[in-house]
C-alpha positions, 0 to 999 in steps of 0.5 A: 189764263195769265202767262206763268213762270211754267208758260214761259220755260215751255216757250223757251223764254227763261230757261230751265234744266229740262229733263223729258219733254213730248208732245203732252208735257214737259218736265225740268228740276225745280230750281228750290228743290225739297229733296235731292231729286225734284222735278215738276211734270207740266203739261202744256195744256192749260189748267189753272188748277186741278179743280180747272180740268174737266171731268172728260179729260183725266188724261192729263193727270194720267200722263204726269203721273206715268212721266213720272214713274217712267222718270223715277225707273229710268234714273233708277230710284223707283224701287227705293220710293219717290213721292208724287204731289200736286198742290192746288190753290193757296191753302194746298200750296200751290203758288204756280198756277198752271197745274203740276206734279212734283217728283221728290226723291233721292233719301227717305222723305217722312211724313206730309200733311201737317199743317203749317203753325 
């Protein structure tokens, strides 16, 4: 799998506003957020994208989802609403090609899904 911008902030080759980390995953504020709060969720296996992980292994996913619903408790915006989303591949919009989850929230985030004109 080619080396991606999120392979090298797991390295600590570019930095990156880390805010959880273990030996799964690693999540950091995304540096073009959509909302006012957006963290991405990325494990450290490789997976190019969701269609990549195998049917044996749904613990992957799992444990992005729990990272961040323990995040969202934690800085105290679960009980307001926060969305999780995975893109995969170019018409889901994914443009990063290691498998991640986005964390938004911080306001009222309205409808998803309509496709671009």
């Amino acid at each position: 799998m080619p080396m991606t911008l999120f392979h090298k902030i797991i390295q600590r080759e570019i930095p990156a506003d880390i805010v959880y980390e273990d030996e799964h995953l690693i999540a950091f504020r995304d540096i073009a957020p959509q909302a006012p709060v957006h963290v991405l969720f990325v494990p450290k296996q490789d997976y190019a994208t969701l269609n990549d992980v195998p049917a044996d292994a749904p613990d992957v996913v799992g444990r992005l989802a729990a990272a961040a619903a323990r995040y969202a408790k934690a800085q105290g915006f679960a009980d307001d609403g926060y969305r999780i989303v995975m893109n995969c591949n170019g018409h889901g919009g994914q443009t990063v090609f290691q498998i991640h989850l986005h964390l938004l929230a911080g306001a009222p985030l309205g409808r998803f899904g309509t496709p671009q004109a």
